[in-house]
MIMAR-998187 format. One record per residue: chain; residue number from 0; x negated, z negated, y of N, C-alpha, C, O in turn. Coordinates in Angstrom, 3 decimals, decimal comma. Layout:
N
A NUM X Z Y X Z Y X Z Y X Z Y
...
This chain:
162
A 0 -17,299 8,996 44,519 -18,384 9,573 43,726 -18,586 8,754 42,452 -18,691 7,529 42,381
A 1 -18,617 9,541 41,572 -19,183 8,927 40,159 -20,811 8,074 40,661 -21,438 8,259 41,704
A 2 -21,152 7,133 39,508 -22,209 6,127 39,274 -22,510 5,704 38,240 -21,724 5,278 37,393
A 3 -24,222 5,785 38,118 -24,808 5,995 36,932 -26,063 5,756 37,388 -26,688 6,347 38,268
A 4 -26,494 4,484 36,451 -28,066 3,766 36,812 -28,505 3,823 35,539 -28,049 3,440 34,462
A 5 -30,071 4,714 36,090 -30,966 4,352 34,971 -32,369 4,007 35,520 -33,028 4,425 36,472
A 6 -32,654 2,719 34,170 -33,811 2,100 34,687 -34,493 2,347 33,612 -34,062 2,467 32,466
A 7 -36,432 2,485 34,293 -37,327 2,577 33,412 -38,266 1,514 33,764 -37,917 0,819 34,719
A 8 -39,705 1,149 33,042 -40,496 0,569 33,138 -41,408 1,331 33,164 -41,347 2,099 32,204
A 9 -42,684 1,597 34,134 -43,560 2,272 34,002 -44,923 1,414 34,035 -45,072 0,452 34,788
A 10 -45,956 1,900 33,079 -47,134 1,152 33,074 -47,992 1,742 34,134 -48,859 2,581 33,885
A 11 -47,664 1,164 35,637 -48,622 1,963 36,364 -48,272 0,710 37,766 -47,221 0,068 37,746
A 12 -49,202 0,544 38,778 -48,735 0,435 39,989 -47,500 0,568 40,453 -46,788 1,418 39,919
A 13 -46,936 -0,291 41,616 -45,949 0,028 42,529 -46,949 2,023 43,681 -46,605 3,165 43,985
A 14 -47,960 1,271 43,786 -48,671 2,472 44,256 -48,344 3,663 43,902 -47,737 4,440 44,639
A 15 -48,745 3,937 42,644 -49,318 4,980 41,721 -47,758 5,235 41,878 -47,422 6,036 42,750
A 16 -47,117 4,837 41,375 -45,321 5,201 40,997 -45,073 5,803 42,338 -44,643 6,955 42,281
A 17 -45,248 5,277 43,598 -44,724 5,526 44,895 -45,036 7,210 45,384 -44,378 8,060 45,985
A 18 -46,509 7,154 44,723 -47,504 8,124 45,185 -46,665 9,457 44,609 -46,390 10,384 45,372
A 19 -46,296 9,471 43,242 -45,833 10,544 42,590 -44,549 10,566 43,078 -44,191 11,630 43,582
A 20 -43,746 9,627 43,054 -42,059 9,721 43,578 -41,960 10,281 44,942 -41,317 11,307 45,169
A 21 -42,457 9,757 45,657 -42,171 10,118 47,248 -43,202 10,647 48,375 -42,976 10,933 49,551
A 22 -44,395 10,683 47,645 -45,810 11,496 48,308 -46,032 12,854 47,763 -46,696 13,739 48,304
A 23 -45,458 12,919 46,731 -45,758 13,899 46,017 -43,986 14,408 45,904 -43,502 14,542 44,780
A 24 -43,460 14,562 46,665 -41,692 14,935 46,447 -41,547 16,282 45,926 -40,994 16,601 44,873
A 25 -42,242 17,222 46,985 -42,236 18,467 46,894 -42,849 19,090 45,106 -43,033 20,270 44,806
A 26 -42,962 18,406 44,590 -43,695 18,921 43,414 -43,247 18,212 42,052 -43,985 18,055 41,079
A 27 -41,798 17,776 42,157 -41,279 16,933 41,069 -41,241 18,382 39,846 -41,054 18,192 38,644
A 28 -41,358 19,142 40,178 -41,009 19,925 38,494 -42,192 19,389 37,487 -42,145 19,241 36,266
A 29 -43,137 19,179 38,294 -44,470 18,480 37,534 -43,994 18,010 36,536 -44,194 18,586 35,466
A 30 -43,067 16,584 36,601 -42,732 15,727 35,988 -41,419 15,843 35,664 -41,345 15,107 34,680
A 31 -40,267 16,315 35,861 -38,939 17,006 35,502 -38,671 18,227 34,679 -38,651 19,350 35,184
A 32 -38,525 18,065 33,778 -38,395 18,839 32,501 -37,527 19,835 33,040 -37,700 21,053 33,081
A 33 -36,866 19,361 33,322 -35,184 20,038 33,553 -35,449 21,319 35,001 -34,605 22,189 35,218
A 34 -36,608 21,202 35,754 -36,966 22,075 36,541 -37,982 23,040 36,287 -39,013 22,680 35,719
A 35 -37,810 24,277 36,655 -38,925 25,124 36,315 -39,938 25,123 37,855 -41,167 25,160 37,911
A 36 -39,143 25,079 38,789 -40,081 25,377 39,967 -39,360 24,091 41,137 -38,255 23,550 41,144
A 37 -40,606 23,943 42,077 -39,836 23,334 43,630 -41,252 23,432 44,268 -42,405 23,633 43,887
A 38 -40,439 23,136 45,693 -41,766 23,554 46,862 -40,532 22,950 47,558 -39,330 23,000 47,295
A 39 -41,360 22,265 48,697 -41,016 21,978 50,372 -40,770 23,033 51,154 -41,322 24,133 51,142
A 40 -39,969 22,664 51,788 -38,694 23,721 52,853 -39,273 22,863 54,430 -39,523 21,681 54,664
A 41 -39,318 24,018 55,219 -39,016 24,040 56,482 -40,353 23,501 56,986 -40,442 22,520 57,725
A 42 -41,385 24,213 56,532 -42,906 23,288 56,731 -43,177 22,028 56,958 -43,994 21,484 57,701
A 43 -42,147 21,506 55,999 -42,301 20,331 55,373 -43,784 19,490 55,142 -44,779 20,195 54,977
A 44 -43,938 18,115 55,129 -45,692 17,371 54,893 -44,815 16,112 53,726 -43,819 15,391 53,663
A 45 -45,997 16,507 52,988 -45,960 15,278 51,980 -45,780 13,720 52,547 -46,467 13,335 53,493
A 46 -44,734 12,791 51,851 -44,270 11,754 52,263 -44,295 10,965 53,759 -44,817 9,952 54,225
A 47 -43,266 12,228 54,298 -42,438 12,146 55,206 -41,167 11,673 55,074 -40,636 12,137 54,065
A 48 -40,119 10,562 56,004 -38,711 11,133 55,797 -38,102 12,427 56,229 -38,524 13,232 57,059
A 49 -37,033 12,460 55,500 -36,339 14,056 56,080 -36,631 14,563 55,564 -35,856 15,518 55,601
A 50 -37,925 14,904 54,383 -38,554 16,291 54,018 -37,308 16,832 53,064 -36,564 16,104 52,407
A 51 -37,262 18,082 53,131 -36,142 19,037 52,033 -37,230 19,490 51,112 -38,389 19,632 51,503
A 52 -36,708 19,794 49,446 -37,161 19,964 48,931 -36,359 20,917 47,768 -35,397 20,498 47,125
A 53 -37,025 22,473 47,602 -36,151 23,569 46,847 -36,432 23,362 45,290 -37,567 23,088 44,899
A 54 -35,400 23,497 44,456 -35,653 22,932 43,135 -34,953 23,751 42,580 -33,755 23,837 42,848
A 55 -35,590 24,580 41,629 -35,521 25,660 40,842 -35,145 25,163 39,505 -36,020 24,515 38,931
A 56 -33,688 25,384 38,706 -33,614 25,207 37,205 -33,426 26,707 36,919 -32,469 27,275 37,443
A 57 -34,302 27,414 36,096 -34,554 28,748 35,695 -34,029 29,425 37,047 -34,220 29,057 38,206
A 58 -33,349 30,467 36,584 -33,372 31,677 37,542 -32,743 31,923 38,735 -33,006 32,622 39,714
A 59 -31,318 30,745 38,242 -30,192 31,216 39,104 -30,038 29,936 40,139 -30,209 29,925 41,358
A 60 -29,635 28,797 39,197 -29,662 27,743 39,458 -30,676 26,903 40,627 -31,831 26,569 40,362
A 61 -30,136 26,691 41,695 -30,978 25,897 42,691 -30,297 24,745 42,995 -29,162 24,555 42,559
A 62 -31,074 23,669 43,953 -30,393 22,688 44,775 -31,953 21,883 45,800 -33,136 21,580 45,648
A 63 -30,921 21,874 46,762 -31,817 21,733 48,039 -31,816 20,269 48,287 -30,778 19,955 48,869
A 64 -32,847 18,933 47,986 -32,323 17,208 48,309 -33,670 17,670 49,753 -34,550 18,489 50,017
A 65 -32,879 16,283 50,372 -33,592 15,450 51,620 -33,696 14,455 51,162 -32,837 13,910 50,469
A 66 -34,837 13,982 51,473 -35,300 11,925 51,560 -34,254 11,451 52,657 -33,821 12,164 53,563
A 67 -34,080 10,753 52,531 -33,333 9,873 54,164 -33,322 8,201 53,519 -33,498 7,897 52,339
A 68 -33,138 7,537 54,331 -33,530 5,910 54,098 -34,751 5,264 53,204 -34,658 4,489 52,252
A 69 -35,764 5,752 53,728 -36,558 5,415 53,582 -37,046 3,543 53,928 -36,884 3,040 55,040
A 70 -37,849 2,492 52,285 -37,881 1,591 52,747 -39,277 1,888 51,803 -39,165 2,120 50,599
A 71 -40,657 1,853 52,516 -41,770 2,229 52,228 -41,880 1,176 50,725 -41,476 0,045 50,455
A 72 -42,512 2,052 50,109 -43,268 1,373 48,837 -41,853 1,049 48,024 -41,803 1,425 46,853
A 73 -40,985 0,536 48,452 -39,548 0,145 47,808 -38,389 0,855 47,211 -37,782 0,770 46,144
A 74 -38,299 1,593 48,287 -36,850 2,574 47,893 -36,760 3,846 48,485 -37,344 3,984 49,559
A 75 -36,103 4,880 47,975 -35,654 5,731 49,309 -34,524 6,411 48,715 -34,256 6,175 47,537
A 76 -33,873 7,174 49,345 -32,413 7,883 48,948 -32,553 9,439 48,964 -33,232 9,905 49,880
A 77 -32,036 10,238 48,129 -32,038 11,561 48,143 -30,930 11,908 48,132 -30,238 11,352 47,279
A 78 -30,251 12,927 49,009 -29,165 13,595 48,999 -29,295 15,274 49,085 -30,024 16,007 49,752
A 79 -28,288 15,518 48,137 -28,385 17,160 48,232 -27,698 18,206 49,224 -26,472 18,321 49,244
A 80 -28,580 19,009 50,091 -27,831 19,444 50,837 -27,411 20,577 50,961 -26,611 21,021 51,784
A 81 -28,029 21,154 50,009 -27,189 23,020 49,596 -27,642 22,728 47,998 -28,546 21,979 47,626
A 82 -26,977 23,331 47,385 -26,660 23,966 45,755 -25,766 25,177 45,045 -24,556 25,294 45,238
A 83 -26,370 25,860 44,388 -25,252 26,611 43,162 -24,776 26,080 41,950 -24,136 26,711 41,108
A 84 -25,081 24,996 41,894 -24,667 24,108 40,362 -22,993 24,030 40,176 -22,395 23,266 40,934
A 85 -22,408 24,619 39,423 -20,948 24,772 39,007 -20,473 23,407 39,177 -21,246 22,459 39,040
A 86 -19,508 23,286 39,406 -18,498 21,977 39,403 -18,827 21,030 40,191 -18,131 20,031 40,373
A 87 -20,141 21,297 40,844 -20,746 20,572 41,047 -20,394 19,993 43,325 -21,063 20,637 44,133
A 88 -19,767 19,289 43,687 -19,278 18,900 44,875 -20,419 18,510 45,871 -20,833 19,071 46,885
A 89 -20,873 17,087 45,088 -21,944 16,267 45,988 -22,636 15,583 44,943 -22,084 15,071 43,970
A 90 -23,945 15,590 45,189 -24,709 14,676 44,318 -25,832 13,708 45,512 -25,798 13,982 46,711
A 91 -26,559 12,844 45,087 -26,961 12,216 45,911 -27,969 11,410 44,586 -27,952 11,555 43,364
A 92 -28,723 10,616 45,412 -29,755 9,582 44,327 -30,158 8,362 45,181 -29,684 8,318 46,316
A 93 -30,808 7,569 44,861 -31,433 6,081 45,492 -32,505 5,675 44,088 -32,106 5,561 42,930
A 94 -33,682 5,535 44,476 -34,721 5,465 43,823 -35,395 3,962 44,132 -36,010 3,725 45,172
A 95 -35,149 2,845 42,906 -36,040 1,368 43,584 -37,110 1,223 42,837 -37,053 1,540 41,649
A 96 -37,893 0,887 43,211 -39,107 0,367 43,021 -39,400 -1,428 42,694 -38,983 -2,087 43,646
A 97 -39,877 -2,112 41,821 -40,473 -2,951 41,921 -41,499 -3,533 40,925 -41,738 -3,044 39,820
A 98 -42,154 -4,783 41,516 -43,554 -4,405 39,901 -43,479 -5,572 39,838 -43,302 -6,273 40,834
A 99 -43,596 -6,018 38,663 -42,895 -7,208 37,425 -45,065 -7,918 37,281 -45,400 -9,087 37,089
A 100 -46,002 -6,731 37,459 -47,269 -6,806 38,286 -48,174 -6,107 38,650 -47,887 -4,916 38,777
A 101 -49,442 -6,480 38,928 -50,221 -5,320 39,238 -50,318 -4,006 38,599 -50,582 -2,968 39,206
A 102 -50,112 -4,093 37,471 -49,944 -2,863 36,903 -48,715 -2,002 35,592 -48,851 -1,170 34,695
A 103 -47,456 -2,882 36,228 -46,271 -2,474 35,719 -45,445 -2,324 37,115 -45,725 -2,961 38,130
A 104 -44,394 -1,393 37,010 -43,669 -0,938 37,993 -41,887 -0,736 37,238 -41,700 0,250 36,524
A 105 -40,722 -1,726 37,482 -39,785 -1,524 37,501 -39,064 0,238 38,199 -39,236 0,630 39,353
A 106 -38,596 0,695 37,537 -37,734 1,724 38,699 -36,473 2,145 38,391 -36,213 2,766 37,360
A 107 -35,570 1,806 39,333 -34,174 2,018 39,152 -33,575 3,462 39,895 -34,014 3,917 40,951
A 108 -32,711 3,929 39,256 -32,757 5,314 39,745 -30,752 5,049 39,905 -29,986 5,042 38,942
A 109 -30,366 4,873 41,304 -28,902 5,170 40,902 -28,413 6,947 41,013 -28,828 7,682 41,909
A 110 -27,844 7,216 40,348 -27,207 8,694 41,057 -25,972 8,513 41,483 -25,393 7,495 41,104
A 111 -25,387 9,309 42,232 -24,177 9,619 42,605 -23,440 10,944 42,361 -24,037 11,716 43,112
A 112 -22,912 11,331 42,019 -22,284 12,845 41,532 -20,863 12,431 41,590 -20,371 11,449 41,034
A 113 -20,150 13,483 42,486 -18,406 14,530 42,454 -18,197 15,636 42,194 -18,751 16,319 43,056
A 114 -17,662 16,296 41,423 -17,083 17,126 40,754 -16,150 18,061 41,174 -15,549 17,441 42,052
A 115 -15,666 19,125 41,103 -14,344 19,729 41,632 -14,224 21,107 40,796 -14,796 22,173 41,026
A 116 -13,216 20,749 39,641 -11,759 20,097 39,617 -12,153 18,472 39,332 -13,056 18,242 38,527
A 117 -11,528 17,466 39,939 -11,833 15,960 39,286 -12,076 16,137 37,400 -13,027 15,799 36,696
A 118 -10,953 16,711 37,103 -11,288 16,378 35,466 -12,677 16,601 35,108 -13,113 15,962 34,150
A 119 -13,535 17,502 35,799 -14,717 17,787 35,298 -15,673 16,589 35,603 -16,611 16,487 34,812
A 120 -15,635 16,052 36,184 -16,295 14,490 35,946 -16,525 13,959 34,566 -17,595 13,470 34,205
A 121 -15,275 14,103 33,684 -15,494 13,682 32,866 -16,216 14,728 31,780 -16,650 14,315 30,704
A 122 -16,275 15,785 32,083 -16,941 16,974 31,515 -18,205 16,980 31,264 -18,794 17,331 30,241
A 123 -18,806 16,361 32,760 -19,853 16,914 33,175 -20,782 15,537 32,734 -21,632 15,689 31,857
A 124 -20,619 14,366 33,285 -20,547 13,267 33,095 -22,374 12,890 32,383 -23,426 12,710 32,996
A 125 -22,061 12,892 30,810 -22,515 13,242 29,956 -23,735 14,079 30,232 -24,862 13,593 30,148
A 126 -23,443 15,770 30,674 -24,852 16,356 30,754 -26,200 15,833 32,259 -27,429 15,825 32,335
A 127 -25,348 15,567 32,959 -25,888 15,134 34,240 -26,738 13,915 33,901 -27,957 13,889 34,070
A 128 -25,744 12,528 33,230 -26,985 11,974 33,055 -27,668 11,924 31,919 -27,681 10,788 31,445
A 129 -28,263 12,754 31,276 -28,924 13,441 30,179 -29,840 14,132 30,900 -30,953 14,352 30,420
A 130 -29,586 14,446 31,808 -30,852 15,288 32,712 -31,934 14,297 33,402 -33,164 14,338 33,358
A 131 -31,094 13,428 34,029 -31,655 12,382 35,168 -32,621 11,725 33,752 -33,819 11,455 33,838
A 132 -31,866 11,575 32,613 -33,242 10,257 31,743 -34,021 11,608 31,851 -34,597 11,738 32,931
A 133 -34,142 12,476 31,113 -34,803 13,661 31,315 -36,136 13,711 32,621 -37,329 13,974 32,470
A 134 -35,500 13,410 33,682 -36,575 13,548 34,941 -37,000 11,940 34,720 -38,202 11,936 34,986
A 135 -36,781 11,175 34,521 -37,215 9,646 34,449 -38,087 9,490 33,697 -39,074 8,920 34,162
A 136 -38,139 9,951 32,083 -39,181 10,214 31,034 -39,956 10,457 31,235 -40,956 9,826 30,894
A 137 -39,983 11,915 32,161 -41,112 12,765 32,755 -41,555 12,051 33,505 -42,308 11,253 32,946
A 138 -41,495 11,941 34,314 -41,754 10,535 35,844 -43,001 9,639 34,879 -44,229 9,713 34,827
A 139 -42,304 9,067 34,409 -42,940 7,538 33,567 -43,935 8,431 32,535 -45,063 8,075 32,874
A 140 -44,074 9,384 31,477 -44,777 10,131 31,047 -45,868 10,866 31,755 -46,824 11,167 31,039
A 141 -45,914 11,145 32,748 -46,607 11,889 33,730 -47,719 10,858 34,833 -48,913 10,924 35,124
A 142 -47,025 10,296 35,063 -47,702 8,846 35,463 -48,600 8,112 34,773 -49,649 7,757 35,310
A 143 -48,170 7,664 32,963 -48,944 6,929 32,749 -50,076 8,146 31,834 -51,000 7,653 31,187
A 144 -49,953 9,259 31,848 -50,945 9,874 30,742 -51,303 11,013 31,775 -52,367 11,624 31,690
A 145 -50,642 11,193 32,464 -51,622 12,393 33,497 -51,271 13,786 33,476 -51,498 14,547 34,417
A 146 -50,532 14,224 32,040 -49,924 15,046 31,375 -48,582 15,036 31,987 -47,852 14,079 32,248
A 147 -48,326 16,934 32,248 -46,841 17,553 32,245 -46,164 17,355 31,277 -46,719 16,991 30,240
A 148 -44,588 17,556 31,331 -43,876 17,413 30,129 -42,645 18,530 30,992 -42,196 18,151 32,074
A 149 -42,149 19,999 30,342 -41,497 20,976 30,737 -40,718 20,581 29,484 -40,887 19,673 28,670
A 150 -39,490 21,897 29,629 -38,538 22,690 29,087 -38,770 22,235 27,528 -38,323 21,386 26,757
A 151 -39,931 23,515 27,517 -39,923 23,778 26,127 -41,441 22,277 25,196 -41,796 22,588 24,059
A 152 -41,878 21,353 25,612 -42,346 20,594 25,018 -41,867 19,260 25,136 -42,550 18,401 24,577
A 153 -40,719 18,854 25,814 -39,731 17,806 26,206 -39,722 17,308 24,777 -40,458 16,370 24,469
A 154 -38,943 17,873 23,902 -38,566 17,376 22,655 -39,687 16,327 21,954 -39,704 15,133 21,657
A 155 -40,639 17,505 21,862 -41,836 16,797 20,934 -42,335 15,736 21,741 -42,310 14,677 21,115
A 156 -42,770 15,629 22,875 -43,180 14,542 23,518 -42,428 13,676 23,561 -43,008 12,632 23,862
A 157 -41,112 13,521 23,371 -40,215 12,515 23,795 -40,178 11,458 22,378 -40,391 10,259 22,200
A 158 -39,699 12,875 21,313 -40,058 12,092 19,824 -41,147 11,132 19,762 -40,799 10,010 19,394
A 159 -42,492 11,304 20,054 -43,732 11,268 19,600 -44,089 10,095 20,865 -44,725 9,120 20,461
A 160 -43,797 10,107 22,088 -44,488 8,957 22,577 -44,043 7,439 22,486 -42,838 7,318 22,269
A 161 -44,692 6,355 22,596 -44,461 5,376 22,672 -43,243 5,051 23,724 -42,873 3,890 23,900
């Protein structure tokens, strides 16, 4: 599998960060630009392990992650377990946590992504992680101001914030 880490700094709690990342799973379009819709699968409860979670990019486009390895307040891992995303094989994530102090929060985001045909790795490469800073922005934007950031106001907010 391809590998690709991106790290942010967020002005917020290890808490507050935890609360939105993994208490709040089922509802990342909040903060993910790149999604129009998601909801919890299989009467799913907020920050559980195991929970599945359906993630809508516009109309066609879906992909189904699970939590699994869960290390409370610290880390946890997402893997995808159904999708229609073209080229797209296996993707997977690992999300760390740590706070530099009371009210800053390190977070490291690795992804994992395979491809099929291989060449498209190098294709794809590029837009994939363009998406992930994309959901990371949002994450860290959403957190520290309280405010959504979608589709169509990504740009301007991204220009414009600190």
């Amino acid at each position: 599998m391809n590998q690709s880490e991106l790290n942010e700094t967020i002005n917020a709690s290890r808490d507050k960060v935890w609360e939105v990342l993994f208490s709040q799973y089922g509802d990342i379009h909040i903060h993910n630009p790149t999604m129009t819709a998601s909801t919890y699968m299989h009467g799913a409860t907020e920050g559980a392990s195991d929970v599945v979670r359906h993630c809508e990019f516009g109309k066609k486009l879906y992909l189904d992650e699970q939590i699994t390895d869960v290390d409370e307040h610290k880390s946890f891992r997402v893997e995808v377990v159904a999708h229609n995303l073209p080229f797209v094989k296996a993707m997977a994530a690992t999300y760390k946590l740590s706070s530099t102090d009371n009210e800053t929060t390190e977070l490291s985001m690795v992804s994992f992504n395979s491809f099929g045909p291989g060449f498209m790795k190098y294709l794809m490469r590029g837009q994939m992680r363009k998406n992930v800073a994309k959901h990371i922005f949002g994450l860290k934007y959403y957190i520290e101001t309280g405010n959504t950031v979608d589709q169509d106001s990504y740009s301007e907010v991204f220009a414009n914030y600190p």
